[in-house]
Residue frames relative to the residue before (quaternion, step in Angstrom):
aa qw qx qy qz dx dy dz
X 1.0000 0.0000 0.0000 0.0000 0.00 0.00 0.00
X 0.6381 -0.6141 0.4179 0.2024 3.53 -1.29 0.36
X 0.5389 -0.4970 0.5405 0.4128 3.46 -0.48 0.47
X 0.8776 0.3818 0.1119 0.2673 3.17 -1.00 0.12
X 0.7015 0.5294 -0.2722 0.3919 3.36 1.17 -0.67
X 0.2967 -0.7196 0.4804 0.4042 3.74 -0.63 0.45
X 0.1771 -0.7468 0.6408 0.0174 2.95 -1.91 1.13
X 0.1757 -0.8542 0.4672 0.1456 3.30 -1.01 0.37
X 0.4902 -0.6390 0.4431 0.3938 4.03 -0.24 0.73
X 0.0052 0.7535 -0.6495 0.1023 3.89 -0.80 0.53
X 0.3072 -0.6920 0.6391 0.1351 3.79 -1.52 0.81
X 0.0365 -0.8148 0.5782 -0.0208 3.38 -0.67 1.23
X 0.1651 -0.7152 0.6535 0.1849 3.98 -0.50 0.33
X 0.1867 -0.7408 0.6376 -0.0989 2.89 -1.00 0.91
X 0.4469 -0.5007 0.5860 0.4540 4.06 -1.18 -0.19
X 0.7173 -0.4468 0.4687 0.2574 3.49 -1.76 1.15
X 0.7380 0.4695 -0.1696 0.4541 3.55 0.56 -1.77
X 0.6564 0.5058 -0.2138 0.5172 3.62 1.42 -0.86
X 0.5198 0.3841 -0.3193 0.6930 3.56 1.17 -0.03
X 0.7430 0.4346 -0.4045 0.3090 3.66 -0.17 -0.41
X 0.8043 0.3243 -0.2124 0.4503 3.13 1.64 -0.52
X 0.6043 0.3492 -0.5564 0.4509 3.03 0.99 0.59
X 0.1985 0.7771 -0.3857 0.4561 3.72 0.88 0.61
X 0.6219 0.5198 -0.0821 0.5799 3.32 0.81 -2.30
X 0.7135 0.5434 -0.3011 0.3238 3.29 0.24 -1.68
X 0.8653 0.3679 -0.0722 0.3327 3.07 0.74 -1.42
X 0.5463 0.4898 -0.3403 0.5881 3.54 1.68 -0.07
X 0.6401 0.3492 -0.4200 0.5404 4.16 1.37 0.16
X 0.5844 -0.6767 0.3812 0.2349 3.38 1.08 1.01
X 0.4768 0.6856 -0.4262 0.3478 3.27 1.55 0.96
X 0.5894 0.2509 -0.1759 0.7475 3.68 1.87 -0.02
X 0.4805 -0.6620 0.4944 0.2939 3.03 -1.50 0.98
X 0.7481 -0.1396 0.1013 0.6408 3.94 1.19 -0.42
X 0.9286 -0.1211 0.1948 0.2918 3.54 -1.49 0.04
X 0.7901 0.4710 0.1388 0.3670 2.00 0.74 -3.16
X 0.6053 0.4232 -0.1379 0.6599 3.30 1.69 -1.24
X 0.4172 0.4702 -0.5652 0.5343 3.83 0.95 0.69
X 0.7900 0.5231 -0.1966 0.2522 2.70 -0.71 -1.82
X 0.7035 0.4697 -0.3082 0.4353 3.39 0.72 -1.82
X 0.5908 0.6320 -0.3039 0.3990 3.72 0.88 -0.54
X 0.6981 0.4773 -0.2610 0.4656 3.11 0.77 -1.18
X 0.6631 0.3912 -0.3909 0.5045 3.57 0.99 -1.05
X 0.7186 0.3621 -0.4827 0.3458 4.10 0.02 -0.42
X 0.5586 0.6095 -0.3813 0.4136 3.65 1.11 0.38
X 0.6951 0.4936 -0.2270 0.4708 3.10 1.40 -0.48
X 0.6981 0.3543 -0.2635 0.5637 3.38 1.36 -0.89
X 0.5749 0.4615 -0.4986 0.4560 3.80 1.16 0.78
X 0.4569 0.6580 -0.3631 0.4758 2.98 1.51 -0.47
X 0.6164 0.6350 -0.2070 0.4171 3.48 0.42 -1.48
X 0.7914 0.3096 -0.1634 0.5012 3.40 0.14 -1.97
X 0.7794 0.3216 -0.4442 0.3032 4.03 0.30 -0.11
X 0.3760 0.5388 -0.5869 0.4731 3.83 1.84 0.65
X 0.7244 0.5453 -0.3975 0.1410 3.41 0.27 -0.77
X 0.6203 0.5190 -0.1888 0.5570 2.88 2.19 -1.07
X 0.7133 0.2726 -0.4257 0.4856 3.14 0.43 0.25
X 0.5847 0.3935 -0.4902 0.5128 3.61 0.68 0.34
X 0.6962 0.2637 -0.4417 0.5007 4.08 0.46 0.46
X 0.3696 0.4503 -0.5621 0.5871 3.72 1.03 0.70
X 0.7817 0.2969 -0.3025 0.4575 3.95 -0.35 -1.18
X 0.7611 0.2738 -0.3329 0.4846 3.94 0.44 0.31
X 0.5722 0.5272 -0.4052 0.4800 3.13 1.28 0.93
X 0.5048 0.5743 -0.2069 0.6104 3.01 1.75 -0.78
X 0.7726 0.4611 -0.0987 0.4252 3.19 0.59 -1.05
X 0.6431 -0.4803 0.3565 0.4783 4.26 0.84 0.00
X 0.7274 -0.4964 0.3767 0.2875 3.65 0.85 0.69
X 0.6837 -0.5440 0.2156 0.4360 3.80 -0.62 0.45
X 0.5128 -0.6703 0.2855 0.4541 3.51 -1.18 0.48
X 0.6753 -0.6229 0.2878 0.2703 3.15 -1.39 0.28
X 0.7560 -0.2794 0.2911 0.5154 3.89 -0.54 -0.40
X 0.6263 0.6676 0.1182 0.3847 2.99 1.48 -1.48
X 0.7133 0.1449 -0.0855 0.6804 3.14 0.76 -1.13
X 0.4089 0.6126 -0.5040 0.4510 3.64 0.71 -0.06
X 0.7615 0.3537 -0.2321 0.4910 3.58 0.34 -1.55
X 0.7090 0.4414 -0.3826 0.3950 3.77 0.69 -0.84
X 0.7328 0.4618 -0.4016 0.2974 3.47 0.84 -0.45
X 0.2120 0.7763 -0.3594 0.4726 3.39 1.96 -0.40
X 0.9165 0.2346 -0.0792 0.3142 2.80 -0.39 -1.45
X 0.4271 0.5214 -0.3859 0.6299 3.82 1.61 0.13
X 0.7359 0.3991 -0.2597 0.4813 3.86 0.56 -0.59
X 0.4785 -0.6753 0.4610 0.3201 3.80 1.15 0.13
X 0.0501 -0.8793 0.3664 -0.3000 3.35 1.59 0.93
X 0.7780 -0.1317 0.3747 0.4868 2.57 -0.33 -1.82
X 0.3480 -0.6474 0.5244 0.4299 4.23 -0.75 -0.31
X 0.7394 -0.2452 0.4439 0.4428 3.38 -1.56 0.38
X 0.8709 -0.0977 -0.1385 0.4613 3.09 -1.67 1.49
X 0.5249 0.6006 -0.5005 0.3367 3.94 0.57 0.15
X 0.5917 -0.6529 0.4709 -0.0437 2.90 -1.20 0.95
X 0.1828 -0.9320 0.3075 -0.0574 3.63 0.37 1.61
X 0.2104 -0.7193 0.6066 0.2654 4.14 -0.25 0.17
X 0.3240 0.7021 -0.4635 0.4328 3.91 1.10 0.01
């Protein structure tokens, strides 16, 4: 963590077996704590996150611009979305 940075205290649930190992993780002196687990794991994910997005508004830029009414609903429905002729908030 940063010097300096604001934090705030939060309740997460987690699996037992998932607490036990990062626990493990940290008593072989392979995490610095829990808190210094976790917090990792989440700025990996939301980098994780932000370079699908960029590269999914590069490939629909590349590609003719976002999808349409249309393909919205048609892919839906290929993804088990939604049902034939149904109507999506997606």
């Amino acid at each position: 963590m940063m010097i300096g940075m604001a934090t705030k205290k939060i309740t997460v649930t987690i699996p037992d077996d998932q607490l036990d190992s990062i626990r493990a993780l940290v008593e072989a002196n392979q995490a610095a704590s829990v808190s210094g687990f976790v917090q990792h794991a989440i700025r990996v994910a939301l980098d994780d996150v932000a370079g699908w997005e960029a590269l999914l508004e590069q490939s629909l830029e590349e590609s003719g611009g976002p999808l349409t009414d249309e393909e919205r609903r048609w892919a839906n429905e290929m993804l088990g979305l939604t049902s034939p002729g149904e109507s999506s908030a997606a």
